[in-house]
C-alpha positions in Angstrom: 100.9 79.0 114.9 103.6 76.9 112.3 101.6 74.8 110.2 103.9 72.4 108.0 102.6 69.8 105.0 104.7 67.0 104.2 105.0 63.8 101.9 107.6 61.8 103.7 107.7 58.9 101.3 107.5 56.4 104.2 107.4 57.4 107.5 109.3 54.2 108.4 112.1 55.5 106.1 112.2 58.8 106.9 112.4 58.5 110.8 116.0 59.7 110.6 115.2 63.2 108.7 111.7 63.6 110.7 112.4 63.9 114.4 115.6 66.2 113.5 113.3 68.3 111.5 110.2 68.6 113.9 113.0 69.7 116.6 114.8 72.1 113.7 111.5 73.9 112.8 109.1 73.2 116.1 105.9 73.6 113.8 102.6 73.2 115.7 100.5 71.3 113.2 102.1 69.1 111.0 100.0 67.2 108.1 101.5 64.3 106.7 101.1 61.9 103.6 101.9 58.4 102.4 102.9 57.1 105.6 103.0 53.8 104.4 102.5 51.9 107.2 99.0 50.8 109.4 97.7 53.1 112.1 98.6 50.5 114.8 102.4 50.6 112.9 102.8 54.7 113.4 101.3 54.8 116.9 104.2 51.6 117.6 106.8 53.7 115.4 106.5 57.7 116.3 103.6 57.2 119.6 106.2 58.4 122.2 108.5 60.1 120.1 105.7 62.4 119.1 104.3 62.2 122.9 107.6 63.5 124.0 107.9 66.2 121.8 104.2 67.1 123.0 102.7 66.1 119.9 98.9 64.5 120.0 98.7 62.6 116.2 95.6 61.0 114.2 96.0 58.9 111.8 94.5 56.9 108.9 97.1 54.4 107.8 97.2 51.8 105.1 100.0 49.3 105.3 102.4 49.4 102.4 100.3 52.3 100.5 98.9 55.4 101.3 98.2 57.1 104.9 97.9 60.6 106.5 98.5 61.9 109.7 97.4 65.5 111.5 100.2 66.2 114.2 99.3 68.6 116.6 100.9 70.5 119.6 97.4 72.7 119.7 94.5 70.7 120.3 93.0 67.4 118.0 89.2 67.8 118.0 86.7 66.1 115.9 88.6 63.5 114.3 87.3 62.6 111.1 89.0 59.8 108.6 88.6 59.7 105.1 86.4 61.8 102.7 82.2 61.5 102.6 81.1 59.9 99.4 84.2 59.6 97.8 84.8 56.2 95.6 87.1 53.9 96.7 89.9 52.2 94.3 88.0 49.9 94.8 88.3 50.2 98.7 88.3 53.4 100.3 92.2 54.0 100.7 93.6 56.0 103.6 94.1 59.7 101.5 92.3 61.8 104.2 92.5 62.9 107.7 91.1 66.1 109.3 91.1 67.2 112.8 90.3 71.6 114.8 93.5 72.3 115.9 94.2 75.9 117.4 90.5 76.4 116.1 91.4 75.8 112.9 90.2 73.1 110.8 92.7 71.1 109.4 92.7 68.8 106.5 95.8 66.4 105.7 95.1 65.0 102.2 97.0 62.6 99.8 95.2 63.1 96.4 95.1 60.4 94.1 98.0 60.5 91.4 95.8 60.0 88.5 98.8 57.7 86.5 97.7 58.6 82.9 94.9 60.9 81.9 91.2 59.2 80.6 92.6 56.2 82.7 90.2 54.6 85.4 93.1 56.0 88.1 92.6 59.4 86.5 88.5 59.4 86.7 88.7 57.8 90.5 90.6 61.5 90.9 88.5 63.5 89.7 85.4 61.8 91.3 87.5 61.8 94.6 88.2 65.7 94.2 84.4 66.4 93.7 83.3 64.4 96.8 86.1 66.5 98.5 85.0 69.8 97.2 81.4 68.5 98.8 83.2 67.8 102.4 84.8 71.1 102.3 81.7 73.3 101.3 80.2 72.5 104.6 82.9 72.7 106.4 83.6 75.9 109.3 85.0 79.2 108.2 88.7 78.7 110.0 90.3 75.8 107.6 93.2 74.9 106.2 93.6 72.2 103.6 96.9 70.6 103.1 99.1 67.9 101.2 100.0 66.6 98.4 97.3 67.1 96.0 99.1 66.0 93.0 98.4 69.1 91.0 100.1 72.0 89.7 97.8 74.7 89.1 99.3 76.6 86.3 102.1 75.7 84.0 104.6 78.8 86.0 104.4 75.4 89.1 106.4 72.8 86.6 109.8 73.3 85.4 108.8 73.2 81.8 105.1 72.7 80.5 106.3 71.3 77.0 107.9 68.6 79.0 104.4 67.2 80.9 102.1 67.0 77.5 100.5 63.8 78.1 101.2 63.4 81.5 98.5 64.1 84.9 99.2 66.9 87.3 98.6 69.5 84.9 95.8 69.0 82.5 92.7 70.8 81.9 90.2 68.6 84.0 92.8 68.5 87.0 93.3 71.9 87.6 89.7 72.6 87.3 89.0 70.7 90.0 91.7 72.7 92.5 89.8 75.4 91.1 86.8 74.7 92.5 88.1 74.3 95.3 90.1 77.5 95.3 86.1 78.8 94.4 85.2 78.0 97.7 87.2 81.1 99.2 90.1 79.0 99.8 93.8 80.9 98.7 96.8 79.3 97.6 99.2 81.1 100.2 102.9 80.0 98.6 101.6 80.9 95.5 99.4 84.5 96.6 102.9 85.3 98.6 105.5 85.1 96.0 103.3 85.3 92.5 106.3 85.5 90.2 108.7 83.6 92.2 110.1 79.4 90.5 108.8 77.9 93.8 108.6 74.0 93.4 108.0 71.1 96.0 108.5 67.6 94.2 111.2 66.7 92.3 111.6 63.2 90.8 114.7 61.1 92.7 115.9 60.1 88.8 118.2 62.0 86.8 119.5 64.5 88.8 115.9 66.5 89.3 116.6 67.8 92.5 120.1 69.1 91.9 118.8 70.6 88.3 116.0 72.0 90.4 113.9 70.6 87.8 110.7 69.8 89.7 106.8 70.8 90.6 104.8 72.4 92.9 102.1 69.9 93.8 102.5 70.0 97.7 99.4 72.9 98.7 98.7 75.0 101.5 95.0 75.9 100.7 93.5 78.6 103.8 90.3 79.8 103.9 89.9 83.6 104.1 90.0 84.2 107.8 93.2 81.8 108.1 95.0 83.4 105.1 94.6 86.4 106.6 96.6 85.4 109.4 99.7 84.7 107.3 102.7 85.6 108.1 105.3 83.7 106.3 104.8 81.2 103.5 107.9 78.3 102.3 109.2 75.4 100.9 112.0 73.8 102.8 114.1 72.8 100.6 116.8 72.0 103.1 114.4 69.0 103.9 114.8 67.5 100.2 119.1 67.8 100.7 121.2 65.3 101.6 120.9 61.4 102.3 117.8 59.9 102.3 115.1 62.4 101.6 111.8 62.3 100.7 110.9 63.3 97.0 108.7 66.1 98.4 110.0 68.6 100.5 107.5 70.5 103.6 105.5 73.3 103.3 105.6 75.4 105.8 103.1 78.6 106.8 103.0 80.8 109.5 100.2 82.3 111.3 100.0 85.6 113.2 104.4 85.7 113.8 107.3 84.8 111.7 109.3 82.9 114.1 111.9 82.9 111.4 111.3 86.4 109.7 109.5 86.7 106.2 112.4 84.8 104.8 111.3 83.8 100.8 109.5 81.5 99.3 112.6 78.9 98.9 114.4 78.1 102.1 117.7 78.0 101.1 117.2 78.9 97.7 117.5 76.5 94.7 121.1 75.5 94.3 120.9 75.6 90.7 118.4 76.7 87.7 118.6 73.6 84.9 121.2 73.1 82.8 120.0 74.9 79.5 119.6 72.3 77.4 116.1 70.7 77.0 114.9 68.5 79.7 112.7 65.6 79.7 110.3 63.5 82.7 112.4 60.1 83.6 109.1 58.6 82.9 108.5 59.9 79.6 107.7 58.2 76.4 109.0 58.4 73.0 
């Protein structure tokens, strides 16, 4: 089974490099994040397009903001929207989806981004993580939990640490929440897979990022014991982050029990370059 994770930016936008790529890498269970549209707007946008391609899709969607989707070719049981007893900001936002597929269950999650650390964005996080951590405890021993969870759990996932001081995604309080998380058996397959390997899955459109391979790892593929067990392959396609109107994020993509494609790294192709030498800096950065 190919399970893939992937923040298309606007599903609306993206049409053009989605159906090409679920054709291109035929994965069985796709999760992905910040649709952007309403859940009546996918179903009219992708319902037979997915349908055709044998897909089965739920959905929590939020127009203009937000939304996640579980794609399946395997089965969609036991739908469940949103996360039990998380806060809202201030209403509950579309960030969570999970649905057994393959007898697997799977979680499609859009973490909040935090915006600046001690900020009420950054708090909402945290308390959203916790209530997460809750909905996970209970859940069965066959999960997977995937998205964009808008943390990099050690410096070795960011191009350079020095340059995110004072930014989210990497401090203290973040990435002890993924840890408890990772606490509850769960393993970081990209990262278990190639341990010493420059393996990123964000990078910002501005400033030639992408190009400088300048970027972040932030887009998970979290298995619970059983499942990671059943890995086969584990890798960013990068090839999905090339070319004219891409996401910011490129898919994740993990293989259970085969390797359709071979064990074949953990960068699919590999980076085109490695920075430029000189010091870099976030777009977004402030003197």
């Amino acid at each position: 089974m190919r399970v893939a994770t992937w923040n298309v930016n606007s599903v609306k936008q993206r049409m053009p490099r989605l159906l090409p790529w679920l054709d291109e890498r035929r994965p069985d269970v796709v999760c992905l994040q910040e649709l952007k549209l309403s859940e009546e707007a996918f179903t009219a946008l992708l319902g037979e397009e997915l349908a055709g391609r044998g897909y089965e899709a739920a959905v929590m969607g939020e127009p203009r903001w937000n939304g996640v989707a579980v794609l399946s070719k395997v089965g969609l049981d036991d739908v469940v929207q949103g996360v039990a007893g998380a806060p809202g900001f201030p209403h509950q936002e579309a960030r969570a989806v999970a649905a057994t597929c393959g007898g697997v269950r799977v979680h499609s999650l859009y973490v909040p981004n935090g915006r600046e650390p001690d900020s009420d964005h950054y708090r909402y996080k945290l308390a959203w993580l916790a209530a997460l951590r809750e909905v996970l405890a209970a859940g069965p021993a066959d999960a997977v939990v995937c998205g964009d969870i808008n943390i990099a759990p050690t410096d070795a996932d960011v191009f350079d640490p020095a340059a995110y001081v004072g930014q989210t995604h990497v401090t203290e309080p973040e990435r002890a929440a993924l840890k408890q998380l990772l606490d509850l058996g769960l393993h970081d397959v990209v990262r278990e897979r190639w341990p010493t390997e420059r393996v990123f899955s964000y990078w910002d459109y501005r400033a030639g990022m992408f190009h400088q391979d300048l970027g972040m790892r932030i887009d998970l593929v979290l298995a619970s014991g059983p499942v990671a067990g059943r890995v086969r392959a584990a890798w960013v396609d990068r090839h999905a982050r090339k070319g004219s109107g891409p996401s910011d994020h490129a898919p994740v993509i993990v293989d259970l029990d085969e390797a359709p494609d071979g064990d074949i790294g953990p960068v699919v192709p590999p980076p085109s370059a490695r920075g430029t030498g000189r010091k870099a800096r976030l777009p977004q950065a402030k003197d």
